[in-house]
N, CA, C and O atoms as CSV, one atom per row, in Angstrom:
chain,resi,resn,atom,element,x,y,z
A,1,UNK,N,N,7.060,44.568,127.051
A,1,UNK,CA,C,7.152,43.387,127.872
A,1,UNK,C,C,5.758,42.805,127.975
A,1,UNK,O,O,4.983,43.153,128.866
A,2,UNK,N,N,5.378,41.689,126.817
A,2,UNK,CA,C,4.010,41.000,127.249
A,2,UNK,C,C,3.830,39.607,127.705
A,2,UNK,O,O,4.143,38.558,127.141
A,3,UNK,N,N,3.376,39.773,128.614
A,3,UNK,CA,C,3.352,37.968,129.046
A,3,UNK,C,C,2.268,37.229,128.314
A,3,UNK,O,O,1.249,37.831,127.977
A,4,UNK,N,N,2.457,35.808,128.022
A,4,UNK,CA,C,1.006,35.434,127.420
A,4,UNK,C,C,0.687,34.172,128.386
A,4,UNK,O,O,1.485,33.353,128.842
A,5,UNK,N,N,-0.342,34.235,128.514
A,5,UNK,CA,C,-1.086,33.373,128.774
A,5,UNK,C,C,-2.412,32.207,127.742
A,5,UNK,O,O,-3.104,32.628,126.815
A,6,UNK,N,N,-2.421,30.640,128.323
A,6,UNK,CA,C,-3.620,30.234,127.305
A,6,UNK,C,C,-4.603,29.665,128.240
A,6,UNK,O,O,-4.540,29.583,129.467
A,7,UNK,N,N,-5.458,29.316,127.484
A,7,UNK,CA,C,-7.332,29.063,128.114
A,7,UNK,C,C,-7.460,27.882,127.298
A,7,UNK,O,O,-7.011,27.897,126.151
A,8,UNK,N,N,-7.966,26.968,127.720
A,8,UNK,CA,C,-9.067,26.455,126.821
A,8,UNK,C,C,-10.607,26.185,127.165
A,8,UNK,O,O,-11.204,26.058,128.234
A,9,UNK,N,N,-10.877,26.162,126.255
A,9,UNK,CA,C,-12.573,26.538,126.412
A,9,UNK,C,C,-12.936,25.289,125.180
A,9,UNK,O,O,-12.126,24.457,124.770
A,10,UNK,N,N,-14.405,25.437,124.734
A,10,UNK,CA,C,-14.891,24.396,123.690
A,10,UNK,C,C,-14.769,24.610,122.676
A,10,UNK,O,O,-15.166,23.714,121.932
A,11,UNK,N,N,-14.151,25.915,121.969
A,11,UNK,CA,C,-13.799,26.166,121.097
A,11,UNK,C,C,-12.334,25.899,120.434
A,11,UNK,O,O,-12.049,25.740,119.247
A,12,UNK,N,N,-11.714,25.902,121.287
A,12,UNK,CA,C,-10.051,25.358,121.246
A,12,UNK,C,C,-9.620,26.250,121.950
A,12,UNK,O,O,-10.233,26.782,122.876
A,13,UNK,N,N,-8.095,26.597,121.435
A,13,UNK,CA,C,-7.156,27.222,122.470
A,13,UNK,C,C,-7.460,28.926,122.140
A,13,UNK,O,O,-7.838,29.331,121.040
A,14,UNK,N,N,-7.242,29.683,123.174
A,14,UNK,CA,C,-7.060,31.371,122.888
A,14,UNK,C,C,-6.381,31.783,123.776
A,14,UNK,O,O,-6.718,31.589,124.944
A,15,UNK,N,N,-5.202,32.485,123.438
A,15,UNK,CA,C,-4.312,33.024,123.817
A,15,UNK,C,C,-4.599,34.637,123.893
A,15,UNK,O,O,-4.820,35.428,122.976
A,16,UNK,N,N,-4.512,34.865,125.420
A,16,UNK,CA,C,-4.249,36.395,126.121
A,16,UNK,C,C,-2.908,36.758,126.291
A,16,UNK,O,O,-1.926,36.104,126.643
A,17,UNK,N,N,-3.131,38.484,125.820
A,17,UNK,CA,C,-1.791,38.777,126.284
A,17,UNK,C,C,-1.814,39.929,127.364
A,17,UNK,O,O,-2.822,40.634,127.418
A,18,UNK,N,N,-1.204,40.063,127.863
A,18,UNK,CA,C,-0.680,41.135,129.050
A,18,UNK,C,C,0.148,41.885,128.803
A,18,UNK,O,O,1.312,41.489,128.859
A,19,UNK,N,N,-0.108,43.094,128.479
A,19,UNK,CA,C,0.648,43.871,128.454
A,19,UNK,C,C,0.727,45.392,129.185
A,19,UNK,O,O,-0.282,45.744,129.796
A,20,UNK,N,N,1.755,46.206,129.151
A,20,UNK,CA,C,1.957,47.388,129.507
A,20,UNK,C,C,0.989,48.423,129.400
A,20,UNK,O,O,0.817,49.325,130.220
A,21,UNK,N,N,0.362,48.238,128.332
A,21,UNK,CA,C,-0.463,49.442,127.418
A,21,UNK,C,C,-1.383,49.684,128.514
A,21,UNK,O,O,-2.047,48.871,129.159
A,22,UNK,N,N,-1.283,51.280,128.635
A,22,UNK,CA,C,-2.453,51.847,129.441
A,22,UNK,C,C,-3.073,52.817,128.865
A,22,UNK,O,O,-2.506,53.588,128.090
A,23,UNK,N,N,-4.409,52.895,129.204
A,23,UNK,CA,C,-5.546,53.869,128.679
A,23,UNK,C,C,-5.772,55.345,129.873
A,23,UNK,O,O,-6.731,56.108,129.985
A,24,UNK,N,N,-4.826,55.312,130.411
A,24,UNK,CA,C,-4.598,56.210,131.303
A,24,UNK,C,C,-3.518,57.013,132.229
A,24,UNK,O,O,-2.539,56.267,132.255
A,25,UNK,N,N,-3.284,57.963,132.858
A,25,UNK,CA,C,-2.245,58.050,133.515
A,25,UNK,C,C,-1.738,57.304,134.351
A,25,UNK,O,O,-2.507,56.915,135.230
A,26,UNK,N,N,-0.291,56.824,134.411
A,26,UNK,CA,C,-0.111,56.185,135.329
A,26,UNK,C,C,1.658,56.300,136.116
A,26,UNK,O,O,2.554,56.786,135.425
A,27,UNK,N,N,1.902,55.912,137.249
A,27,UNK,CA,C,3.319,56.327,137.565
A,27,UNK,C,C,3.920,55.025,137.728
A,27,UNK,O,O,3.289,54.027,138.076
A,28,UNK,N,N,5.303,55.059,137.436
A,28,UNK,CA,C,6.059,54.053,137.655
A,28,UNK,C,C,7.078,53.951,136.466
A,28,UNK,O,O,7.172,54.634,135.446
A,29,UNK,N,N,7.921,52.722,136.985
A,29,UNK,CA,C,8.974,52.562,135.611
A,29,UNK,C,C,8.590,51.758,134.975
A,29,UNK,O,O,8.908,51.581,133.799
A,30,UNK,N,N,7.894,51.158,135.559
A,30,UNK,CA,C,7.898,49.427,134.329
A,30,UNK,C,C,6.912,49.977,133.054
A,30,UNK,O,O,5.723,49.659,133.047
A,31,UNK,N,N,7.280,50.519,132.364
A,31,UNK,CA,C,7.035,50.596,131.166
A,31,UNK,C,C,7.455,50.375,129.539
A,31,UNK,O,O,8.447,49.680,129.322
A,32,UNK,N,N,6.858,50.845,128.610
A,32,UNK,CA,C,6.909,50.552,127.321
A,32,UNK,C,C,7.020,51.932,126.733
A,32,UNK,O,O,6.008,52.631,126.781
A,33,UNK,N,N,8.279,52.493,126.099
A,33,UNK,CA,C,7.999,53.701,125.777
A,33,UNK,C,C,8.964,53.571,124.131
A,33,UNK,O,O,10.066,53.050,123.960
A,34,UNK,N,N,8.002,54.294,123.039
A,34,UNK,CA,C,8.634,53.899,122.007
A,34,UNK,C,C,8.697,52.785,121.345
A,34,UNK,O,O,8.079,52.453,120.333
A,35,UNK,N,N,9.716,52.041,122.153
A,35,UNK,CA,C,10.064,50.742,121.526
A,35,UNK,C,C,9.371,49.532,122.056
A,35,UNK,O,O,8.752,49.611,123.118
A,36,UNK,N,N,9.407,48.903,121.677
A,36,UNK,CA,C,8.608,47.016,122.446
A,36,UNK,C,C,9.614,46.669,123.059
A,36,UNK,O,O,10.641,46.153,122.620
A,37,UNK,N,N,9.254,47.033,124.410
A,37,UNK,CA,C,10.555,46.194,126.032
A,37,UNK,C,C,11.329,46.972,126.167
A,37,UNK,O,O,12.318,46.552,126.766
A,38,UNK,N,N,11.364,47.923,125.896
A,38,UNK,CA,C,11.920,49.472,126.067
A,38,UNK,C,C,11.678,50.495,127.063
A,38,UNK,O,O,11.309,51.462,126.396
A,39,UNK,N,N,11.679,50.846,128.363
A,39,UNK,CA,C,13.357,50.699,128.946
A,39,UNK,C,C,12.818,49.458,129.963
A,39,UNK,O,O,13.605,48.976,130.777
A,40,UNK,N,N,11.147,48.878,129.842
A,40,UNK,CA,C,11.179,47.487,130.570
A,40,UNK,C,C,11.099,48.080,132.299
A,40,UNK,O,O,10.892,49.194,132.781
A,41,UNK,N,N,11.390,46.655,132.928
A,41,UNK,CA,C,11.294,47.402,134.447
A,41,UNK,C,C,12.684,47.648,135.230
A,41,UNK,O,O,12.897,47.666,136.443
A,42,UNK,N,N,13.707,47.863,133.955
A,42,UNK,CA,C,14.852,48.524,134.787
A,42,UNK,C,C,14.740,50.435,135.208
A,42,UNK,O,O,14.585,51.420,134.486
A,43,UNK,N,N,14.886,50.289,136.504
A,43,UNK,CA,C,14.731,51.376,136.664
A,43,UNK,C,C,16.042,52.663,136.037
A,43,UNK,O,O,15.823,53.873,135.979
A,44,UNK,N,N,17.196,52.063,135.683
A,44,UNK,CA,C,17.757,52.943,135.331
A,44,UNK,C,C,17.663,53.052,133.684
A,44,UNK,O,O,18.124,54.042,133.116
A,45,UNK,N,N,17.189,52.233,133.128
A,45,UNK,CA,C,16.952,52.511,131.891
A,45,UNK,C,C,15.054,53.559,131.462
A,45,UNK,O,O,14.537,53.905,130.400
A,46,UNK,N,N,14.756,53.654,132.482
A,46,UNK,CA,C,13.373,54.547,132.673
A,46,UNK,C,C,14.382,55.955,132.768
A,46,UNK,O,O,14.608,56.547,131.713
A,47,UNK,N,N,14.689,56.223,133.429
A,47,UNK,CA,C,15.219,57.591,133.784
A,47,UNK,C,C,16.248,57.814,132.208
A,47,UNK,O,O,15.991,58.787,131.499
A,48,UNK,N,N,17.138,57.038,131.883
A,48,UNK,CA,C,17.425,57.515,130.326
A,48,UNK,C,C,16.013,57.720,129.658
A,48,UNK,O,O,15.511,58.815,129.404
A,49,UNK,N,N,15.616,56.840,129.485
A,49,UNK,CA,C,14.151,57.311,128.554
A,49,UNK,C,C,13.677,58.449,129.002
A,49,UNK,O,O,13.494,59.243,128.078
A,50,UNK,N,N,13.446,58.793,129.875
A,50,UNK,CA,C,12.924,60.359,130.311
A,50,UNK,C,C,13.979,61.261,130.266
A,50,UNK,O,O,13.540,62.390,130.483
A,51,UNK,N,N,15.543,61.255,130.023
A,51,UNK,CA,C,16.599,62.089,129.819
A,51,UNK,C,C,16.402,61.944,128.157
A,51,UNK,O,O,16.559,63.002,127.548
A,52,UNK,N,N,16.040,60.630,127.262
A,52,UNK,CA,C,15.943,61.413,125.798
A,52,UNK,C,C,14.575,61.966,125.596
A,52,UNK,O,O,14.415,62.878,124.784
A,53,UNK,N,N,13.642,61.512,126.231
A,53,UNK,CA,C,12.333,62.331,126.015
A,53,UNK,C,C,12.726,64.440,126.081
A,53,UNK,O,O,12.592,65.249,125.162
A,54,UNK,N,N,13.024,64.594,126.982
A,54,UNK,CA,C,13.458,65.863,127.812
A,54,UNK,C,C,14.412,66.351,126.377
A,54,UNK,O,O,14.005,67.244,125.634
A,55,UNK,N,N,15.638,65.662,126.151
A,55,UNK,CA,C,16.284,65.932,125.285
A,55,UNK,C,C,15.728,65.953,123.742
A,55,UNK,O,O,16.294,66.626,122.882
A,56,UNK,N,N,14.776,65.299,123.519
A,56,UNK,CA,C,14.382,66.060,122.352
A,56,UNK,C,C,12.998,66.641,121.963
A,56,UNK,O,O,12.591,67.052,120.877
A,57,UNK,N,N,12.456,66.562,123.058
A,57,UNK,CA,C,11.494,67.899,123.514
A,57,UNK,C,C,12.656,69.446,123.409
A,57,UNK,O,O,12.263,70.609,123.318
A,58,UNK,N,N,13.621,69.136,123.442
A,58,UNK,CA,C,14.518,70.833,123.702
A,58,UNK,C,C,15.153,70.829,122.354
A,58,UNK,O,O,15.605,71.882,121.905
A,59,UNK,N,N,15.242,69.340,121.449
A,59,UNK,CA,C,16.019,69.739,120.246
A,59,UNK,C,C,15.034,70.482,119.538
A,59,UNK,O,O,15.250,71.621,119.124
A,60,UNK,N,N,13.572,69.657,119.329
A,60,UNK,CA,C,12.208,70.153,118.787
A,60,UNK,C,C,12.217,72.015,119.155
A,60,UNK,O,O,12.207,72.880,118.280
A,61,UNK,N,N,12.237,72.244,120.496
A,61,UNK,CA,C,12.176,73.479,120.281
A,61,UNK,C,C,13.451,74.019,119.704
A,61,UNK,O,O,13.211,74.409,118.561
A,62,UNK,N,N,14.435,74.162,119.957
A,62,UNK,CA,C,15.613,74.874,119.331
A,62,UNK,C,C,15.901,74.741,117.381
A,62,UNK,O,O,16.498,75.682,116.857
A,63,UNK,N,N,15.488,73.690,116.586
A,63,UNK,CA,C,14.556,73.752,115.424
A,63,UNK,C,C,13.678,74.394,115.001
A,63,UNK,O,O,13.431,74.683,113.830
A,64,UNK,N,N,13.032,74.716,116.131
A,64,UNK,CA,C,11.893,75.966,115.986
A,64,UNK,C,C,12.198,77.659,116.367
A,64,UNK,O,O,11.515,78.659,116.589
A,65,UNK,N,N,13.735,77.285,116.290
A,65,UNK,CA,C,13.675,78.881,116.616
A,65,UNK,C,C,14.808,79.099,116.144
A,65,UNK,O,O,15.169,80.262,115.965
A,66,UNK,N,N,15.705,77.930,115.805
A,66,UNK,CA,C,17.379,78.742,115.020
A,66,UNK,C,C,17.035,79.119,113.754
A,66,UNK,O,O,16.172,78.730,112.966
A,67,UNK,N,N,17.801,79.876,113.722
A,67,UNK,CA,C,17.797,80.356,112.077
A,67,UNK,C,C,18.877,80.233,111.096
A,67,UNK,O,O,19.300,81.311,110.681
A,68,UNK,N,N,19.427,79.171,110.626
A,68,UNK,CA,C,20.677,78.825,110.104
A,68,UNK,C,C,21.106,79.481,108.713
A,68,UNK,O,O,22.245,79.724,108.315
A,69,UNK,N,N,19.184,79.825,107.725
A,69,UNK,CA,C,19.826,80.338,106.411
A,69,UNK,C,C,20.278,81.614,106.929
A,69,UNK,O,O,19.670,82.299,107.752
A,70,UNK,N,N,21.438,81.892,106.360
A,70,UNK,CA,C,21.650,83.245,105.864
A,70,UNK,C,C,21.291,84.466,104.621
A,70,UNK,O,O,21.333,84.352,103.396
A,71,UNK,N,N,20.952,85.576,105.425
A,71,UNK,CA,C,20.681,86.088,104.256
A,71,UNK,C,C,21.589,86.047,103.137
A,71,UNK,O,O,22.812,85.939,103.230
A,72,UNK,N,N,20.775,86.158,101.845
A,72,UNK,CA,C,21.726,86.344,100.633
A,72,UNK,C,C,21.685,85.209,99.987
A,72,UNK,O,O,21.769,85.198,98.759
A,73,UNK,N,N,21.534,83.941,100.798
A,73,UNK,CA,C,21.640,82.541,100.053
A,73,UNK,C,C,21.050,82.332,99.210
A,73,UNK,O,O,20.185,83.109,98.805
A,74,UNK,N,N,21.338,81.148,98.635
A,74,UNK,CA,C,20.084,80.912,97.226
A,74,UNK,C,C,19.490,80.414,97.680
A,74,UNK,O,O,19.620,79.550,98.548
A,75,UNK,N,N,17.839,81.269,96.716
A,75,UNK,CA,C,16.718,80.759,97.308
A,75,UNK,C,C,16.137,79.129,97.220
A,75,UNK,O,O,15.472,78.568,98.092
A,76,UNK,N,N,16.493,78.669,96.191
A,76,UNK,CA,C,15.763,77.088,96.148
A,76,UNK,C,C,17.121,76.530,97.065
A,76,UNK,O,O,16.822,76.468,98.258
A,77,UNK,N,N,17.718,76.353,96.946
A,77,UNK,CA,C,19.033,75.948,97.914
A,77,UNK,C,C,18.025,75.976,99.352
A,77,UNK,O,O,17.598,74.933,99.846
A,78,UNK,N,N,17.740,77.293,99.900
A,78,UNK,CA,C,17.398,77.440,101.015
A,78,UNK,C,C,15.821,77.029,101.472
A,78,UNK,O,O,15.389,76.923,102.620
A,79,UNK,N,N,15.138,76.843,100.251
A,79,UNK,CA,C,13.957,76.514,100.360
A,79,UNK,C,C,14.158,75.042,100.758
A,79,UNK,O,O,13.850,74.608,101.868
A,80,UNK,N,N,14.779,74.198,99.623
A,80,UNK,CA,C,15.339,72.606,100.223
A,80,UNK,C,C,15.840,72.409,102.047
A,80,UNK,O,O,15.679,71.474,102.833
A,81,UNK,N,N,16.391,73.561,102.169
A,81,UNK,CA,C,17.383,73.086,103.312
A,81,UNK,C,C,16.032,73.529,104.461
A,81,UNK,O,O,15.864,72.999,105.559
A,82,UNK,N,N,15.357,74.393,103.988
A,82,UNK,CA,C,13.964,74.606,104.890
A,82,UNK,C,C,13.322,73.866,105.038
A,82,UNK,O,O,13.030,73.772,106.230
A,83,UNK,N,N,12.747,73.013,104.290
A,83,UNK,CA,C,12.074,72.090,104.124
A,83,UNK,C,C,12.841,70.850,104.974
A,83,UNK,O,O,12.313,70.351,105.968
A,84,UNK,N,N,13.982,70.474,104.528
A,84,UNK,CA,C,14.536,69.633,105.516
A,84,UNK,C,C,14.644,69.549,106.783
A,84,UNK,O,O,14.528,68.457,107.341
A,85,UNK,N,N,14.883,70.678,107.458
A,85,UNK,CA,C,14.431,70.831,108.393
A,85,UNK,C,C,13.542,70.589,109.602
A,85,UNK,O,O,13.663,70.145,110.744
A,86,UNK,N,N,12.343,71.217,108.615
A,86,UNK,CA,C,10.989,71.251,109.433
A,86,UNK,C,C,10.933,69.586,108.920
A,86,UNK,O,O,10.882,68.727,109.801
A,87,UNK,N,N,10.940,69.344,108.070
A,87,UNK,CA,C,10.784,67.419,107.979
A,87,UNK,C,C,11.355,66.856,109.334
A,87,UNK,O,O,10.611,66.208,110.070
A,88,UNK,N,N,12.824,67.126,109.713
A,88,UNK,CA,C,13.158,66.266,110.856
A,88,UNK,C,C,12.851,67.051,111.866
A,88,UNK,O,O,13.546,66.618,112.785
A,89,UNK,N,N,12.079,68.170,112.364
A,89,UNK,CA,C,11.552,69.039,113.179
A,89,UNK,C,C,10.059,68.239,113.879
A,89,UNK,O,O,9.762,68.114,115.067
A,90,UNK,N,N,9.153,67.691,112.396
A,90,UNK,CA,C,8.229,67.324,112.368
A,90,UNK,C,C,8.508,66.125,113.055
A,90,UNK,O,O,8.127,66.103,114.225
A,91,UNK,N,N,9.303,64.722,112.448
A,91,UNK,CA,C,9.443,64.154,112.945
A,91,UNK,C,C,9.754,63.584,114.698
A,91,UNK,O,O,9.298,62.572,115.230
A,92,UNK,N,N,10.351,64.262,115.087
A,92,UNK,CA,C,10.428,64.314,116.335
A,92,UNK,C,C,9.501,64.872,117.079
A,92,UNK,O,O,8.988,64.511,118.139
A,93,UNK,N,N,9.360,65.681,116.490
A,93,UNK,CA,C,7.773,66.049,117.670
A,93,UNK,C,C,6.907,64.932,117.406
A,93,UNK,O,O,6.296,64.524,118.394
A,94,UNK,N,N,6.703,64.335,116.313
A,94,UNK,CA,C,6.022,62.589,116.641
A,94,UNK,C,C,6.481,61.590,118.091
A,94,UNK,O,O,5.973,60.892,118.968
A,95,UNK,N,N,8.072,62.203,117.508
A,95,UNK,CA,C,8.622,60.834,118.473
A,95,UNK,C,C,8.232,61.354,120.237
A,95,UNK,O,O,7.918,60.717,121.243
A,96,UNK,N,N,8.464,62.922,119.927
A,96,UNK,CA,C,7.977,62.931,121.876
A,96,UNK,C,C,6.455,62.498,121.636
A,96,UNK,O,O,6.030,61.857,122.597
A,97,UNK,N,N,5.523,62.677,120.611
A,97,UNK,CA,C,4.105,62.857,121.145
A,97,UNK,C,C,3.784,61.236,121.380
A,97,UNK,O,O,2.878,60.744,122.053
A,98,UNK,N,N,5.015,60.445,120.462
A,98,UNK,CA,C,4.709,58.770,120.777
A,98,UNK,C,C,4.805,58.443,122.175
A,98,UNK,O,O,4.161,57.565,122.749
A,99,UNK,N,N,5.615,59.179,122.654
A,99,UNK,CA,C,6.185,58.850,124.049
A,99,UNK,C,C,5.790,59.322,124.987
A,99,UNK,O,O,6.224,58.907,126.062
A,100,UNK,N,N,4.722,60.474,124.956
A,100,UNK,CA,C,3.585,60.689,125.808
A,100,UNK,C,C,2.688,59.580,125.705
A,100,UNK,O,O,2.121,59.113,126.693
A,101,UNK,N,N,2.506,59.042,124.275
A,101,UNK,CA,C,1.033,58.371,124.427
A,101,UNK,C,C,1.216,57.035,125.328
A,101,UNK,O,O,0.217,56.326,125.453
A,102,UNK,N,N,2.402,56.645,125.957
A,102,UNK,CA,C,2.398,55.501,126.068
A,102,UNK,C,C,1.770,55.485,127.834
A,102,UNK,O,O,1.644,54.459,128.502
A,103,UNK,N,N,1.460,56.841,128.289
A,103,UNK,CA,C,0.555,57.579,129.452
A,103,UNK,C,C,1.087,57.356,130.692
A,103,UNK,O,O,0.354,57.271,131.677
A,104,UNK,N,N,2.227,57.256,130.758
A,104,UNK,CA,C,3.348,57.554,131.641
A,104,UNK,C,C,3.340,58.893,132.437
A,104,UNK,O,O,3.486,59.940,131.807
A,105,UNK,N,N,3.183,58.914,133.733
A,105,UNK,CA,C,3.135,60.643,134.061
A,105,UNK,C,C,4.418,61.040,133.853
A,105,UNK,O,O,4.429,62.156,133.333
A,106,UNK,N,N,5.796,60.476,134.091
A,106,UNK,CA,C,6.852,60.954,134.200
A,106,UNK,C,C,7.609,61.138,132.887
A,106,UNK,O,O,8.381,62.094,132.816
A,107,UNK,N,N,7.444,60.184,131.661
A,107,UNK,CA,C,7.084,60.718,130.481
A,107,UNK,C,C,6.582,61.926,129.679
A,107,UNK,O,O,6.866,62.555,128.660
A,108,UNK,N,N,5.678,61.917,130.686
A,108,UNK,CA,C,4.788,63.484,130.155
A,108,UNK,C,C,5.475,64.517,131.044
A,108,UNK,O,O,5.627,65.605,130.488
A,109,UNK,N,N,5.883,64.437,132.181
A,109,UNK,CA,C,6.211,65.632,132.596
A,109,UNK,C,C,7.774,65.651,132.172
A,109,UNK,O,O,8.255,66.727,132.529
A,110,UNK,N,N,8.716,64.840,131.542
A,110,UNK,CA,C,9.683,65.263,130.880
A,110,UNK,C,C,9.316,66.145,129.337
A,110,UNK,O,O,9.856,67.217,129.062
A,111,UNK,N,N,8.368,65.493,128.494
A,111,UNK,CA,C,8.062,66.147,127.502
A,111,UNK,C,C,7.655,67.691,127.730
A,111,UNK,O,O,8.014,68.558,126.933
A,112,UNK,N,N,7.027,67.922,128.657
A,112,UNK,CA,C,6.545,69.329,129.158
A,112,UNK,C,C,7.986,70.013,129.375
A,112,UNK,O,O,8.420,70.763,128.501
A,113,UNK,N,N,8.656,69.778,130.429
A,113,UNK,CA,C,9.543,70.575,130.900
A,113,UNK,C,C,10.819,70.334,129.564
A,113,UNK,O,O,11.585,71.283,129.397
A,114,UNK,N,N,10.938,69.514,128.974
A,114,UNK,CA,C,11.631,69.522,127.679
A,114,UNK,C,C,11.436,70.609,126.962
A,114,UNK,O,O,12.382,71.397,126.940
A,115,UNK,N,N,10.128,70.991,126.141
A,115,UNK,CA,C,9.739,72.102,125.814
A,115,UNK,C,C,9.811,73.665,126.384
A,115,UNK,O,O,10.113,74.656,125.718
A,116,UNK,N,N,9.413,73.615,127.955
A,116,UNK,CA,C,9.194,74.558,128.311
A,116,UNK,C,C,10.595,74.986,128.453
A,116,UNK,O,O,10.878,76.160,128.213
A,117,UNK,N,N,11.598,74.057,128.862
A,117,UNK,CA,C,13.075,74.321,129.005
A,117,UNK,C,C,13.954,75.215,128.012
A,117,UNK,O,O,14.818,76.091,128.060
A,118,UNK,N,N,13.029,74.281,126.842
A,118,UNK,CA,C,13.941,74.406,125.569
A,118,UNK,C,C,13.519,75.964,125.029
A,118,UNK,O,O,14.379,76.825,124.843
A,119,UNK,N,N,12.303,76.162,124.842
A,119,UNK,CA,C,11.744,77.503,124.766
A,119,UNK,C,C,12.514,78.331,125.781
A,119,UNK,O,O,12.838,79.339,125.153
A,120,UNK,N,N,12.809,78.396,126.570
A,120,UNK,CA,C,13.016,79.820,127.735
A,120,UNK,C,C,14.393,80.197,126.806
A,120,UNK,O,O,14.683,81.295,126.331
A,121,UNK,N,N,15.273,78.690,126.692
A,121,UNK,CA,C,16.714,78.994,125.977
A,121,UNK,C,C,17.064,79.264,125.071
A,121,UNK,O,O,18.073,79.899,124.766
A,122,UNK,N,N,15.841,78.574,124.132
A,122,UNK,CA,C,16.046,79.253,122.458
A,122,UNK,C,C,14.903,79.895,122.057
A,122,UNK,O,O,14.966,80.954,121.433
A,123,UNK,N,N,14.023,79.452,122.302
A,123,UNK,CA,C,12.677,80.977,121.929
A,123,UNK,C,C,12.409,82.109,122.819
A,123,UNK,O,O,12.596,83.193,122.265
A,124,UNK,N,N,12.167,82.148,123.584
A,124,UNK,CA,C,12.247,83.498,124.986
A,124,UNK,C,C,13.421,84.497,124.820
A,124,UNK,O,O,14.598,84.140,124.772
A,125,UNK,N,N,13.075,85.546,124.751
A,125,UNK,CA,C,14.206,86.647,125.187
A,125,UNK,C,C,15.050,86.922,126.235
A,125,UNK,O,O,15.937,87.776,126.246
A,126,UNK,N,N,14.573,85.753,127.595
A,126,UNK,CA,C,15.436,85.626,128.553
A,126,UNK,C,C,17.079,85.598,127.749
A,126,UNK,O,O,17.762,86.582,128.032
A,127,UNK,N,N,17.703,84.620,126.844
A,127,UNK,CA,C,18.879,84.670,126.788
A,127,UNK,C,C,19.317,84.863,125.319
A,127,UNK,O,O,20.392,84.434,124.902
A,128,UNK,N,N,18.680,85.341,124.777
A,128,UNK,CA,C,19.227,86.225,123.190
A,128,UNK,C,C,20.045,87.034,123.666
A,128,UNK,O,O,20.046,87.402,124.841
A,129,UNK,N,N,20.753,87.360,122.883
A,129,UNK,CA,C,21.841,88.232,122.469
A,129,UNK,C,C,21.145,90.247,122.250
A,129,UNK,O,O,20.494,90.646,121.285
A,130,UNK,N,N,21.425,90.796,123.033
A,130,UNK,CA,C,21.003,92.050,122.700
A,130,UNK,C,C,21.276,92.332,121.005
A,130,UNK,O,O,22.249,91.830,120.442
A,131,UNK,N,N,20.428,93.075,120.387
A,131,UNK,CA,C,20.624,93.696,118.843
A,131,UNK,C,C,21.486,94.579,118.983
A,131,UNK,O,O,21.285,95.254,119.992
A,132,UNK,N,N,22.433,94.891,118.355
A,132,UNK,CA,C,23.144,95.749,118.086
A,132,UNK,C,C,22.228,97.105,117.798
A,132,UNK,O,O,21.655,97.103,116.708
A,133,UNK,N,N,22.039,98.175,118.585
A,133,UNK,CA,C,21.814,99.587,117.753
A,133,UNK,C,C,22.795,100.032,117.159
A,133,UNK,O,O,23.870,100.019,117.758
A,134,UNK,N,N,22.720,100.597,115.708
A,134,UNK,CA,C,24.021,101.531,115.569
A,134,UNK,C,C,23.740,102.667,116.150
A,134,UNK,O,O,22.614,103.161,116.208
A,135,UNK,N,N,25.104,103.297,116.767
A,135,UNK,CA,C,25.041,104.935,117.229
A,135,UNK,C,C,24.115,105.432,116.131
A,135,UNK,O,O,23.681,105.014,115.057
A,136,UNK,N,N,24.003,106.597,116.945
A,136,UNK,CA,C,23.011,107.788,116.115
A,136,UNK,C,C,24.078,109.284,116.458
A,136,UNK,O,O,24.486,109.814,117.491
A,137,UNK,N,N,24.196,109.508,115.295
A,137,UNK,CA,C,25.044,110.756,115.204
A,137,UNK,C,C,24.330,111.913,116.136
A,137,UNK,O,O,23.110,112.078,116.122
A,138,UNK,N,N,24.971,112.472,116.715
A,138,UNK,CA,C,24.537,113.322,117.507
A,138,UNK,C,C,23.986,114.381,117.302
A,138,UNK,O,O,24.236,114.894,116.211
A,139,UNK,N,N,23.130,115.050,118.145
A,139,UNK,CA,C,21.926,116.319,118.047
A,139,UNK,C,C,22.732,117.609,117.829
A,139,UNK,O,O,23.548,117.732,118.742
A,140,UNK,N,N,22.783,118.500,117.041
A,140,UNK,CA,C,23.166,119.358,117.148
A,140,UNK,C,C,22.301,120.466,117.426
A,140,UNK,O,O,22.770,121.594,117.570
């Protein structure tokens, strides 16, 4: 959302613009995140933007910790599908780090707790699945 404004001076006309962009932390909704006029100063379109920030701060981590090949697969097969992966893995961690930069505190503290969320559920041992031991035949 930029407003413009013009001047004239002796040189001719020059046009200022106003915009969102901050060089610092700051709180509020009226912002620019991602997109140009994006979510703007509706306040309920700020709080989605911080529900997909959050949301793929947790996809980013859960990418980083599933493990989809199976053993046994073929290897260039699985090397491709690895690679694909971490490509749209990579990507998105751009898209949250875009959406920090735009220096939003509430922005940033969705990206944080996105991660930290997403980690406890898919990287942390809080909620894995115990390993199977097999029995051990008994002592005689």
């Amino acid at each position: 959302m930029a407003e413009t404004t013009s001047a004239w001076n002796t040189t001719g006309l020059h046009v200022h613009r106003k915009s969102l962009l901050h060089m610092s932390f700051y709180w509020g909704h009226k912002s620019e995140i991602l997109f140009s006029g994006w979510p703007g100063c509706n306040s309920g379109m700020y709080a989605l933007a911080l529900i997909l920030v959050f949301a793929l701060a947790m996809v980013v981590e859960w990418l980083s910790y599933c493990s989809i090949i199976k053993p046994g697969a073929n290897k260039v097969a699985a090397g491709f599908f690895q690679t694909a992966m971490h490509t749209v893995r990579a990507g998105l961690s751009y898209m949250v780090m875009l959406a920090v930069m735009s220096f939003n505190g509430g922005v940033f503290l969705a990206a944080v707790f996105g991660h930290a969320i997403g980690f406890l559920v898919f990287g942390s041992k809080a909620f894995r699945k115990a390993e199977k031991v097999p029995d051990l035949p008994p002592r005689k």
